[in-house]
C-alpha positions as a Markdown table, in Angstrom:
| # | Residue | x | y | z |
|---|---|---|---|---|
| 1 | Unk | 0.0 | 0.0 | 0.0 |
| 2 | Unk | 1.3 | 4.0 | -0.8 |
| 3 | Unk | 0.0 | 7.3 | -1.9 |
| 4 | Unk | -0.7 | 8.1 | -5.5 |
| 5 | Unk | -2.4 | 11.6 | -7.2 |
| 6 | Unk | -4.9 | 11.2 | -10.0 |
| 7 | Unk | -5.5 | 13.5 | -12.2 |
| 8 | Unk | -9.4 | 13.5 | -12.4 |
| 9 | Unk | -10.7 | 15.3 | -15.3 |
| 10 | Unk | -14.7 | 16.6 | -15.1 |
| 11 | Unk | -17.3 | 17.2 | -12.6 |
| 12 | Unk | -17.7 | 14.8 | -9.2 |
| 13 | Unk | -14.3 | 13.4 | -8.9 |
| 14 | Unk | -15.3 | 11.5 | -5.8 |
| 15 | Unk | -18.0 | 9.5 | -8.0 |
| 16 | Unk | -15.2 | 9.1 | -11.1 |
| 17 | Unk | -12.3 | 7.4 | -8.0 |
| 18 | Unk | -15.2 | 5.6 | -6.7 |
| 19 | Unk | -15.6 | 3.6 | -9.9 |
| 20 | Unk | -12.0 | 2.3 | -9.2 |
| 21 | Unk | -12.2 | 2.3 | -5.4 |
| 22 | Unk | -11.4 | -1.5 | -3.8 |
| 23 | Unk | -14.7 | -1.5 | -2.0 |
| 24 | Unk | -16.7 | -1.5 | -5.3 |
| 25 | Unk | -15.3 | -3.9 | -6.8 |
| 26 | Unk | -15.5 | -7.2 | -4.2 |
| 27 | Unk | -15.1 | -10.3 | -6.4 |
| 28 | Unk | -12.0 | -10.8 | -5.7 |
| 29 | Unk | -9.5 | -13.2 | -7.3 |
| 30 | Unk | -7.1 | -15.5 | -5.1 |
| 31 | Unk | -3.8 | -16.9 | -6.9 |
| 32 | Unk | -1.0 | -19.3 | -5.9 |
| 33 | Unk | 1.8 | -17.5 | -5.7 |
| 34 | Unk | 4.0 | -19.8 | -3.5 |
| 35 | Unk | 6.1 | -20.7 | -6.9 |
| 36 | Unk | 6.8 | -17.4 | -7.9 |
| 37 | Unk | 8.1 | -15.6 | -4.9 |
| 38 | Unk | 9.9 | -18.6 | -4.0 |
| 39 | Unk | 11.6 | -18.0 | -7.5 |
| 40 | Unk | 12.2 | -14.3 | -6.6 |
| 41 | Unk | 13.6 | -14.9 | -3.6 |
| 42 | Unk | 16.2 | -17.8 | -4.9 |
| 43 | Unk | 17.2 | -15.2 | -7.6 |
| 44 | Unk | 17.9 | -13.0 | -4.7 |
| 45 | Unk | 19.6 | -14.3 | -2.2 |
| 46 | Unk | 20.4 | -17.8 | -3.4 |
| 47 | Unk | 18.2 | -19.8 | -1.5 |
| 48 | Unk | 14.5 | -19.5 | -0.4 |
| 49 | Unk | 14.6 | -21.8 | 2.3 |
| 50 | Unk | 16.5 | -19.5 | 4.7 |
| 51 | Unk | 13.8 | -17.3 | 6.6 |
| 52 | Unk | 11.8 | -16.5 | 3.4 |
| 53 | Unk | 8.7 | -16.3 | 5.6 |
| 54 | Unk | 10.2 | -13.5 | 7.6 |
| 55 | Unk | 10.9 | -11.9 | 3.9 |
| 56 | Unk | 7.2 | -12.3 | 2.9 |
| 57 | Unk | 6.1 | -10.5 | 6.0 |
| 58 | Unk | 8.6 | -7.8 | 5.9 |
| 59 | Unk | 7.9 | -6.8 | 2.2 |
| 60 | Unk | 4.5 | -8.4 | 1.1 |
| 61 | Unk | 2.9 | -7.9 | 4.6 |
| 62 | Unk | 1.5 | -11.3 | 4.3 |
| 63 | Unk | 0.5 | -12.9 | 7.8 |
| 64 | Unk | 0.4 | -16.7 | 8.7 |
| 65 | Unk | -2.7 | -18.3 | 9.1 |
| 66 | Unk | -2.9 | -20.8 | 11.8 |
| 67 | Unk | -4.7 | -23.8 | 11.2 |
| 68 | Unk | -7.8 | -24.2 | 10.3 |
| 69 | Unk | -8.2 | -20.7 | 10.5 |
| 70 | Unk | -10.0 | -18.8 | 7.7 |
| 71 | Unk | -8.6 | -15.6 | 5.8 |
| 72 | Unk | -10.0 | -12.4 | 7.1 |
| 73 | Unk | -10.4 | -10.4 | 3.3 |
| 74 | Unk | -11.6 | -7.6 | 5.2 |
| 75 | Unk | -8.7 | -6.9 | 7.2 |
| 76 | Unk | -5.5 | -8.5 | 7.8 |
| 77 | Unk | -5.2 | -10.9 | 5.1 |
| 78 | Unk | -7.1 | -8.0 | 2.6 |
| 79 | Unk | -4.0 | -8.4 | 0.5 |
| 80 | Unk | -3.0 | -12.0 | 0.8 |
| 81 | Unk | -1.6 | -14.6 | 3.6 |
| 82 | Unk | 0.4 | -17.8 | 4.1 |
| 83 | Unk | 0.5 | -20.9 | 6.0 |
| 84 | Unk | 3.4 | -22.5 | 7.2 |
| 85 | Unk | 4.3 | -26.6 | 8.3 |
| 86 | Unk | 5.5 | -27.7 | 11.9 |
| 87 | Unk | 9.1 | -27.1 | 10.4 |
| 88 | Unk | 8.6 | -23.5 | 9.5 |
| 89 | Unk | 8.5 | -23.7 | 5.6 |
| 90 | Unk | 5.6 | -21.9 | 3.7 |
| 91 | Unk | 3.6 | -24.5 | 1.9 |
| 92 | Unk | 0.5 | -22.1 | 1.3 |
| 93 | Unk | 0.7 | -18.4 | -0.1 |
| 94 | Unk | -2.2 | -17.1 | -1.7 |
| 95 | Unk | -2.2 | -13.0 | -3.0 |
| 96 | Unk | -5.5 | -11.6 | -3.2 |
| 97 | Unk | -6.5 | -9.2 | -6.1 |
| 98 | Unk | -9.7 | -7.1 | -7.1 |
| 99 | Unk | -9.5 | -6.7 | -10.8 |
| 100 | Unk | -10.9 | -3.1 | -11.8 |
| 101 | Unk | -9.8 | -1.7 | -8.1 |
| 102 | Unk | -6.7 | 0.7 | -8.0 |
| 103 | Unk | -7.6 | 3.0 | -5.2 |
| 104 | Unk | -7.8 | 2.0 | -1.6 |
| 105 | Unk | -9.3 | 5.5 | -0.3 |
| 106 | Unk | -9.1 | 9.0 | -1.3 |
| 107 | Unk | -7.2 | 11.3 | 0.9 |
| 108 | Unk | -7.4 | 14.9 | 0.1 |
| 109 | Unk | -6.5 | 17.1 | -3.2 |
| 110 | Unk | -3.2 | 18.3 | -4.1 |
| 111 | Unk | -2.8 | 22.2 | -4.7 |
| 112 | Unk | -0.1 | 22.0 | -7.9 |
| 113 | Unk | -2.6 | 23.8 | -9.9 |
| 114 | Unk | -1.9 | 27.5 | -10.6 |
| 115 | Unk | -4.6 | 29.6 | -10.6 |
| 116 | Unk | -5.2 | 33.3 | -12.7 |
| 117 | Unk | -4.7 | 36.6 | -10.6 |
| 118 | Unk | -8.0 | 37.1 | -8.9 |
| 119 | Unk | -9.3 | 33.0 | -9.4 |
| 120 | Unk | -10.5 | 30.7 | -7.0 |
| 121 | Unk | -10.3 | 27.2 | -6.7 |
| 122 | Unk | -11.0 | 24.2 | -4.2 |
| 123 | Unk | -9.3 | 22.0 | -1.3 |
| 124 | Unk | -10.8 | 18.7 | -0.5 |
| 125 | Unk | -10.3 | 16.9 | 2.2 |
| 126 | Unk | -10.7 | 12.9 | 2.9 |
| 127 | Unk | -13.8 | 14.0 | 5.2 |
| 128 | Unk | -15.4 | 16.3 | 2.6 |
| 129 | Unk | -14.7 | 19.4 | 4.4 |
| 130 | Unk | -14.1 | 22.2 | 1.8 |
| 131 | Unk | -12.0 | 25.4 | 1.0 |
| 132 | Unk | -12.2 | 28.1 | -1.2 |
| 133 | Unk | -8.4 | 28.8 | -2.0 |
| 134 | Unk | -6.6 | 31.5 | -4.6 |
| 135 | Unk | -3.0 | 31.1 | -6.1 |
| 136 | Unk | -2.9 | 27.5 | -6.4 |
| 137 | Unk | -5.8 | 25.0 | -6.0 |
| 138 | Unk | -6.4 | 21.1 | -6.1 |
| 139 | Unk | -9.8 | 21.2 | -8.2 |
| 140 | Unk | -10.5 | 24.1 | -10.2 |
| 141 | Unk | -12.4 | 25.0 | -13.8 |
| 142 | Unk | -9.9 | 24.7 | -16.6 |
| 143 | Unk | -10.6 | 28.6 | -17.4 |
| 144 | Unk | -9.6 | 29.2 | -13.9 |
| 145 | Unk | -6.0 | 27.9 | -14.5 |
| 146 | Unk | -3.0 | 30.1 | -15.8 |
| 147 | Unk | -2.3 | 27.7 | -18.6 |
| 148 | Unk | -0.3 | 30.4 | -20.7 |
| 149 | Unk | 2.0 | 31.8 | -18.0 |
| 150 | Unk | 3.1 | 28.7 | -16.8 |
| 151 | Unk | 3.5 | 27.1 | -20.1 |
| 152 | Unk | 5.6 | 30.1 | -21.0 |
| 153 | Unk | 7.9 | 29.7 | -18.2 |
| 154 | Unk | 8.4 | 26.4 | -18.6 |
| 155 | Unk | 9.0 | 26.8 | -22.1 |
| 156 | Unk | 11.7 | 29.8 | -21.5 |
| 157 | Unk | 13.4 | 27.4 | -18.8 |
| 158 | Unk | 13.6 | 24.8 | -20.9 |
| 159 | Unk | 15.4 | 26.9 | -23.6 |
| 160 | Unk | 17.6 | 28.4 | -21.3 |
| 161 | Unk | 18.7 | 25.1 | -19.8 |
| 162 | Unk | 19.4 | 23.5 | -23.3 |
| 163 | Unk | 21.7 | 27.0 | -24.2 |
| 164 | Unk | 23.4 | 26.4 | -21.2 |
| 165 | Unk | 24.3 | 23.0 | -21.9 |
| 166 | Unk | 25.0 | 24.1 | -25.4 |
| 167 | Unk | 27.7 | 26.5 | -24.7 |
| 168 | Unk | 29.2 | 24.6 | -21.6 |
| 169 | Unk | 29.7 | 21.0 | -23.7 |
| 170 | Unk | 30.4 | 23.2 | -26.8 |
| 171 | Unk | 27.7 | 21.7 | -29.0 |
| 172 | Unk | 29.7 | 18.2 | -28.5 |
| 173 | Unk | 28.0 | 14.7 | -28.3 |
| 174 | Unk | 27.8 | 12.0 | -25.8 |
| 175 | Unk | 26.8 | 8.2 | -25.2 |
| 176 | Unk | 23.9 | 8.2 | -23.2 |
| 177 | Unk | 23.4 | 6.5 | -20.2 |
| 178 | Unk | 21.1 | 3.3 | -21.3 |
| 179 | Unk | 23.7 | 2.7 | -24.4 |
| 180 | Unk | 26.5 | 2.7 | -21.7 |
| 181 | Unk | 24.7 | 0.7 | -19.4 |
| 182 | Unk | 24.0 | -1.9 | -22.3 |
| 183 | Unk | 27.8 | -1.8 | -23.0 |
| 184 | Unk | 28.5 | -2.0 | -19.0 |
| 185 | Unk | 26.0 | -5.1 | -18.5 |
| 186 | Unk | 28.7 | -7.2 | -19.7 |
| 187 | Unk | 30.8 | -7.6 | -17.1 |
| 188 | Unk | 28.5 | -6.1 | -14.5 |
| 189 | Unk | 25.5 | -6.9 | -12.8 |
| 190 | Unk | 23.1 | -5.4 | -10.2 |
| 191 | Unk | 23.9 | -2.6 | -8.2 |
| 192 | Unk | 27.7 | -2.8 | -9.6 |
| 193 | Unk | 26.3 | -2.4 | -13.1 |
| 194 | Unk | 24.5 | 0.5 | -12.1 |
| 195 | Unk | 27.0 | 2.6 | -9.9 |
| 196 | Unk | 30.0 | 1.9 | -13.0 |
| 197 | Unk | 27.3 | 3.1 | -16.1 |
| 198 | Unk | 26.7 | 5.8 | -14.4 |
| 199 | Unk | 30.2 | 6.5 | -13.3 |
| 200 | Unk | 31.2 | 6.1 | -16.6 |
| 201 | Unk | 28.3 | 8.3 | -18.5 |
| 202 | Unk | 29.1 | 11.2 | -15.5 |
| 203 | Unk | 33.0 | 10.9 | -16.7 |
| 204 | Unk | 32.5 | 12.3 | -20.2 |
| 205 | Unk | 33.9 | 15.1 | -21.1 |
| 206 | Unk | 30.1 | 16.6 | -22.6 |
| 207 | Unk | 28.5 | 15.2 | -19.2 |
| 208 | Unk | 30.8 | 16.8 | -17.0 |
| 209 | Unk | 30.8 | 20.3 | -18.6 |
| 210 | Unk | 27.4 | 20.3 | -17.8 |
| 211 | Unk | 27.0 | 18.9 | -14.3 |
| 212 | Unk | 29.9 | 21.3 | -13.6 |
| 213 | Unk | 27.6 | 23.7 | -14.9 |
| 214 | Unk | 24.9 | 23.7 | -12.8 |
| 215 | Unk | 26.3 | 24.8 | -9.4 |
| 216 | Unk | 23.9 | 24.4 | -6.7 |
| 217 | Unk | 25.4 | 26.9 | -4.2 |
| 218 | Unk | 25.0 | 29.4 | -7.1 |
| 219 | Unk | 21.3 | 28.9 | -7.3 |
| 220 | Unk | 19.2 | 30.9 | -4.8 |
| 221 | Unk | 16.2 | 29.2 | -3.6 |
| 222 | Unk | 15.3 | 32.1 | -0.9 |
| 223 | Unk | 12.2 | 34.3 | -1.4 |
| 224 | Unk | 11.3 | 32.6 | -5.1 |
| 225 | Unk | 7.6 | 31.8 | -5.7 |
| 226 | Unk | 6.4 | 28.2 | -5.7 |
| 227 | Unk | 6.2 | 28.3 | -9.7 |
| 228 | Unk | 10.1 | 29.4 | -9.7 |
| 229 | Unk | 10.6 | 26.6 | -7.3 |
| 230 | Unk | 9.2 | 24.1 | -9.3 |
| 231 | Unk | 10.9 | 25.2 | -12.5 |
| 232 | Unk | 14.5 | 24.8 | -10.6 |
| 233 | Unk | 13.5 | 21.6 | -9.5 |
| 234 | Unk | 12.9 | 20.5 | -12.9 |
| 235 | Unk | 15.7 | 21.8 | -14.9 |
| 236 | Unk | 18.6 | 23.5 | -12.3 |
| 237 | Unk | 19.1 | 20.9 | -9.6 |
| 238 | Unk | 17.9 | 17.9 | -11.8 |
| 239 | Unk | 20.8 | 16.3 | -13.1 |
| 240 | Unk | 20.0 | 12.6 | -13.2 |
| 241 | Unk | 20.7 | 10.9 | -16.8 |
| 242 | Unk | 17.4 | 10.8 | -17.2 |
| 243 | Unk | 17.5 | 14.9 | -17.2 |
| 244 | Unk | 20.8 | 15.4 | -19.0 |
| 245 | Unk | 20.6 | 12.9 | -22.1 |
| 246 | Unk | 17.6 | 14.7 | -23.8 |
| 247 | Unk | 19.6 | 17.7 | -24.2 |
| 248 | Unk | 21.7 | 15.4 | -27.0 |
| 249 | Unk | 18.3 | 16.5 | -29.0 |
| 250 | Unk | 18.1 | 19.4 | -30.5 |
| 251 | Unk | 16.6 | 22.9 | -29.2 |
| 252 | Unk | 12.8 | 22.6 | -30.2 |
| 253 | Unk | 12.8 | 18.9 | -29.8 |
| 254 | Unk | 14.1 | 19.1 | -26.1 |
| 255 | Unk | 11.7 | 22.5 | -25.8 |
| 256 | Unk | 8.7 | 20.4 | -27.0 |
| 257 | Unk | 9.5 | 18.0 | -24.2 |
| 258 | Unk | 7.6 | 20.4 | -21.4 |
| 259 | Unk | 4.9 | 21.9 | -20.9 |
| 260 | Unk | 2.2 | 23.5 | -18.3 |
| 261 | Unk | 1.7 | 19.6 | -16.4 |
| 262 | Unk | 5.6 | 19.2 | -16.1 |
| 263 | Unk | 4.6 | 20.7 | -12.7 |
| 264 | Unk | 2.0 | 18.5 | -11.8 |
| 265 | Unk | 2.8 | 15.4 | -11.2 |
| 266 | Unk | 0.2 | 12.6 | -11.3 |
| 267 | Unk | 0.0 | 9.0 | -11.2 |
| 268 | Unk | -2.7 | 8.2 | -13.8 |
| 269 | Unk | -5.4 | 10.7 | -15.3 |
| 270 | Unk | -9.2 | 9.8 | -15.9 |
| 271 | Unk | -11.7 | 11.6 | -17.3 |
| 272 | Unk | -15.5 | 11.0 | -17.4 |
| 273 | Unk | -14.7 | 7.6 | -15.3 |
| 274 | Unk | -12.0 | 6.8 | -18.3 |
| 275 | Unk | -8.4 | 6.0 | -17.9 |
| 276 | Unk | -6.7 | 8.2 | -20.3 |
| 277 | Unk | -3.6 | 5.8 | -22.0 |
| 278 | Unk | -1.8 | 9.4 | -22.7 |
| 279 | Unk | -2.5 | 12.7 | -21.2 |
| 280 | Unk | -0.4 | 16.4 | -22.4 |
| 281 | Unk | -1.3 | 19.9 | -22.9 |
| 282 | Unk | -2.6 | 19.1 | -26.4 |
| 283 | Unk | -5.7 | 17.0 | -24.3 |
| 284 | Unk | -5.5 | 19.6 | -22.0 |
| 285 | Unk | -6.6 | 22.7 | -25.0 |
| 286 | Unk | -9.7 | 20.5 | -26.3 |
| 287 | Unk | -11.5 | 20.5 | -23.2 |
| 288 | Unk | -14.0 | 23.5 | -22.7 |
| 289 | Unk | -13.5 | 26.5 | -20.2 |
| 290 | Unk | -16.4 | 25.0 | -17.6 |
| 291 | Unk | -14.0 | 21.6 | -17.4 |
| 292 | Unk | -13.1 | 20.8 | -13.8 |
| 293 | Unk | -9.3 | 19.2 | -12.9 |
| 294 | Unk | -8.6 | 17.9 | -10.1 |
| 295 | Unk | -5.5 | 16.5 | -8.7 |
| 296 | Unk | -6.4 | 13.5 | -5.6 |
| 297 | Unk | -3.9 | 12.3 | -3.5 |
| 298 | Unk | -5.4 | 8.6 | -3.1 |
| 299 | Unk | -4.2 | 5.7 | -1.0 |
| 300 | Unk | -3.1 | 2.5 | -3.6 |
C-alpha cells in the first residue's frame, strides 16, 4: 500500500475514484503465488529456504494463518496470507486481487494547480470538508488555471537550460546513459552495473561540462515563488541521466519536451470515469472553459 495523485478530469471526482475504489469492486480473485516468490527470492539471495517467511512478511505484509483458520479479506489478510508446516516452511501463499480496483481510499487534493490573478479554486479533504483557495488550487475549472503563463515559463526554462548545456559541452555529443549501461551489462551486474554506467556516463567530457555547470550553491532558492521553485527543481538541480541525455536532441525537440503539467505530477489521469492511455497539454486545449481538474492524493 502507498499514496498516489490522479488527475481527475470533469465534474464529481469522488464518483469518477469511486468507480476504481477497492470496496466496489469485491469479487476478488485468489492466486497461488508460492512458486513465484519462491523463484524471486532464490534469484535473490540464493536460496528460499533460509527465513523466506520472515521476507514475505517484511515486504509483502502477508500474515500466517494458523490452522484451520479462515482468511480475514476484510482486514488483515485483505492483500494475501500464508500458511506455514511444523518445520517452518511456507507450503500455502495465496495473493489476493480485485480486478478493476486501484484505489484503496481518497485522501485529500493536491494544490499544484496555478490559478489566474483574482481566481479561485477548491481544497478537499478525505472527510469532505471544503476550502475556497486563490493562487494554487487542487480542483478548479480549466478557465480558472494560468495555462499560458506557466507554459511560458516552462517553455523559457527549458530553452535556457538546453543553451546552457550548449555552450558549456560546446555543441559536442555524448553516449547516453542506457547505451553505456548496455555496454556495462557485460561484465557487471546489479547494483555494480549500475554505480559503473553511471560512473562512466558522468565521466565524459560533454556530461561533466554540464553537471559542472549547474552549481547548486549558485542557485538561490530564498524568497522565489512556488512556480520558480518548481521550474528549478525541474531543470537546475535535476541532473539525473534521465535529465541530461535529452539535451543530445536538438533545441525545439528538447523544448517540446515540457509543458504546463511538467509541474503537476500525477499517477494516472481519468476523465468521465476513463483512464486516459496518454495525457499532455494538447488534451488539455480540447477541453471547454467549464471543465473541472482535479489532482487527488489517493491511497493504492
Amino acid at each position: 500500500m502507498g499514496k498516489a495523485v490522479i488527475l481527475v478530469i470533469g465534474d464529481n471526482f469522488r464518483d469518477q475514484l469511486d468507480r476504481f475504489s477497492m470496496s466496489e469492486h469485491t469479487d476478488s480473485v485468489v492466486v497461488d503465488v508460492l512458486i513465484k516468490l519462491k523463484t524471486r527470492y532464490a534469484t535473490l539471495f540464493g536460496s528460499y529456504e533460509e527465513d523466506f517467511c520472515g521476507w514475505v512478511r517484511k515486504y509483502l505484509g502477508y500474515q500466517v494463518l494458523e490452522e484451520g483458520q479462515e482468511p480475514d479479506i476484510g482486514a488483515v489478510h485483505a492483500d494475501g496470507w500464508m500458511r506455514i508446516d511444523a518445520n517452518g516452511q511456507v507450503f500455502e501463499l495465496m495473493e489476493r486481487i480485485i480486478p478493476g480496483g486501484l484505489i484503496e481510499s481518497f485522501n485529500d487534493t493536491i494544490p499544484k494547480l496555478k490559478l489566474k490573478p483574482g481566481a479561485e479554486g477548491i481544497e478537499t479533504s478525505g472527510c469532505n470538508t471544503t476550502e475556497i483557495v486563490e493562487g494554487y488550487a487542487g480542483s478548479v475549472r480549466k478557465d480558472a488555471i494560468d495555462f499560458e503563463a506557466v507554459s511560458n515559463a516552462i517553455r523559457t526554462a527549458a530553452n535556457d537550460r538546453w543553451c546552457r548545456a550548449a555552450a558549456a559541452c560546446d555543441s559536442q555529443v555524448w553516449a547516453p546513459f542506457e547505451l553505456i549501461k548496455k555496454k556495462y551489462a557485460l561484465d557487471y551486474h546489479g547494483d555494480e552495473l549500475q554505480l559503473n554506467a553511471l560512473s562512466a556516463w558522468a565521466n565524459q567530457p560533454s556530461v561533466k561540462a554540464i553537471l559542472a555547470e549547474t552549481d547548486i550553491n549558485d542557485v538561490q532558492t530564498k524568497n522565489i515563488s512556488a512556480l520558480e521553485q518548481g521550474i528549478l527543481n525541474l531543470f537546475r538541480l535535476n541532473n539525473s541521466p534521465d535529465a541530461i541525455d535529452p539535451l543530445r536532441l536538438s533545441r525545439n525537440q528538447y523544448m517540446d519536451r515540457f509543458g504546463f503539467f511538467s509541474l503537476v505530477p500525477y499517477w494516472l489521469a481519468i476523465h468521465d470515469g476513463l483512464v486516459l492511455n496518454h495525457f499532455d497539454d494538447a488534451y488539455f486545449s480540447c477541453l471547454t472553459d467549464d471543465t473541472i481538474l482535479t489532482l487527488a492524493s489517493v491511497r493504492v
